[in-house]
N, C-alpha and C positions, 0 to 999 in steps of 0.2 A: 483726648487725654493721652499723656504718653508715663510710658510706666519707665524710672527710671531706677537705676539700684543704689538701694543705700546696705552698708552692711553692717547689721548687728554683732556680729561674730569676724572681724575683717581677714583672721587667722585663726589654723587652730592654735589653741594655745595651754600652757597647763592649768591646771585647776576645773577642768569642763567640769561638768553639772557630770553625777552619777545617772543612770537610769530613771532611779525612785525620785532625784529631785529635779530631774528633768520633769517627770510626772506632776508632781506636785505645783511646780512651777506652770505649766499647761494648764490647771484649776483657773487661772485667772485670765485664762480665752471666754467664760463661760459669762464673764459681763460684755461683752461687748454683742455673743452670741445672744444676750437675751435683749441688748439694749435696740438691738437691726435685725429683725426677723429672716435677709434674706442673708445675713453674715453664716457662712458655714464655720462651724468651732466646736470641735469635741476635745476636750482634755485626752492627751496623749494615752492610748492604752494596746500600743505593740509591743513587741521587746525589742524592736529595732531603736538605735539609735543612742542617745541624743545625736543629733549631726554634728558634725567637724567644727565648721564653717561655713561662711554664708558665700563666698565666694564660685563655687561649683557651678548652682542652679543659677547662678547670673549672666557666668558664662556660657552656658548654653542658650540662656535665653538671648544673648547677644546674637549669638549663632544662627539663632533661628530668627531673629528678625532682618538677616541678612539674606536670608531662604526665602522667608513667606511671611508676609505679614500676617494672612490668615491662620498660619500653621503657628506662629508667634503667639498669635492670640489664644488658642486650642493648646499650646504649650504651656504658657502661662497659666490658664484656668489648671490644667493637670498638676503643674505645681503647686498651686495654693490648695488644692483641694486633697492630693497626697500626701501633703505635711499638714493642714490641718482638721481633716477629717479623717483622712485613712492612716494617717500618723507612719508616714512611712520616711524613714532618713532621707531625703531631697540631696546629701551632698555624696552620695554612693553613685559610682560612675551604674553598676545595674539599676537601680532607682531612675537615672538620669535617661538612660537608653531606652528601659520600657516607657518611659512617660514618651520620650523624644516618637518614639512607635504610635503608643497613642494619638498624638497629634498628628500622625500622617507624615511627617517630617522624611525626609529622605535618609536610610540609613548610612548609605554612604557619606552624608554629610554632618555626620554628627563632629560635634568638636574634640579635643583636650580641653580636659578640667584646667589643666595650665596655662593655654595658649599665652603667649605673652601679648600679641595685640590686644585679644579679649579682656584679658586680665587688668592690661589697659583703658579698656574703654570704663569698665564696671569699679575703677580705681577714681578714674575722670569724675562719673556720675556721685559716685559717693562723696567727692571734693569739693565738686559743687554744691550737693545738699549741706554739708557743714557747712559753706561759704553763707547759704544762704539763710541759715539758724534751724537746721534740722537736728534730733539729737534720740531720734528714734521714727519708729516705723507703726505705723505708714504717716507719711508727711505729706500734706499738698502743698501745692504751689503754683500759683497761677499768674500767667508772664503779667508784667507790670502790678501786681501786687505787691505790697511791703510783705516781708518773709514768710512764715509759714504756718499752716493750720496742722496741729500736731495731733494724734492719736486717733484711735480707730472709731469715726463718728458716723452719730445717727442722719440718714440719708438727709432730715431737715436741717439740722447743721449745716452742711456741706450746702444745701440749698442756699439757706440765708446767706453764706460766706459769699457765696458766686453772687446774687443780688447783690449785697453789700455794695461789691468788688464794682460792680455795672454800673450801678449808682454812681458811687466817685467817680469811675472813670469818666462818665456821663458826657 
């Protein structure tokens, strides 16, 4: 599996969600946490945040999969589990750094939230997902299947999808 970025938020921009309706809006993690027992999802409850943009945590995780794949992977889990469990703003360069720590990652090698290659890559990825009929997160896609299996599903889903997919290919 490779983890590719799509981006919800692709800029900040004006109108963001207040605090309280960021909150409220997090309420409805709490179906997909009860529908996948090993889904981590707590409805938003720090004062940090809402986040910017979803741009930030992509680029770093680019970053890091140019470092270490293992330290990539240890990165990734720290960010899904920071914004939806510890509900902590993922696009804060401090947020970014202590996870990037967590993972082991080398300090000296952290990125810019900016970088333009970066920015590029995680531009590429998201173009492709819309190419390929993505229109939210999380999306799969699995190479020579027709487009994509959309929303956050139960582990037997995803199962039968991949049979499916074997099957035809056959």
């Amino acid at each position: 599996m490779h983890w590719k970025s799509f981006l919800l938020r692709p800029s900040p921009a004006p109108g963001r969600r207040t605090l309280g309706e960021f909150r409220e809006y997090t309420r409805s993690w709490q179906r997909p946490a009860a529908e996948e027992p090993e889904a981590a999802f707590r409805p938003w409850h720090s004062d940090e945040g809402p986040p910017s943009h979803s741009v930030p945590p992509h680029v770093w995780y680019k970053r890091a999969l140019e470092l270490d794949t293992t330290g990539a992977a240890s990165f990734h889990d720290r960010l899904l589990r920071a914004y939806f469990v510890e509900s902590r703003d993922i696009t804060t360069e401090a947020n970014l750094e202590s996870l990037w720590d967590d993972a082991g990652l080398p300090a000296n090698e952290q990125p810019r939230s900016d970088d333009p290659r970066l920015v590029q890559q995680v531009l590429d990825d998201h173009a492709e997902a819309l190419d390929n009929g993505a229109g939210g997160a999380p999306a799969y896609r699995m190479q020579g299947a027709f487009g994509v299996l959309m929303g956050a599903q139960p582990t037997e889903v995803l199962e039968r999808w991949v049979e499916r997919e074997l099957t035809r290919a056959g």
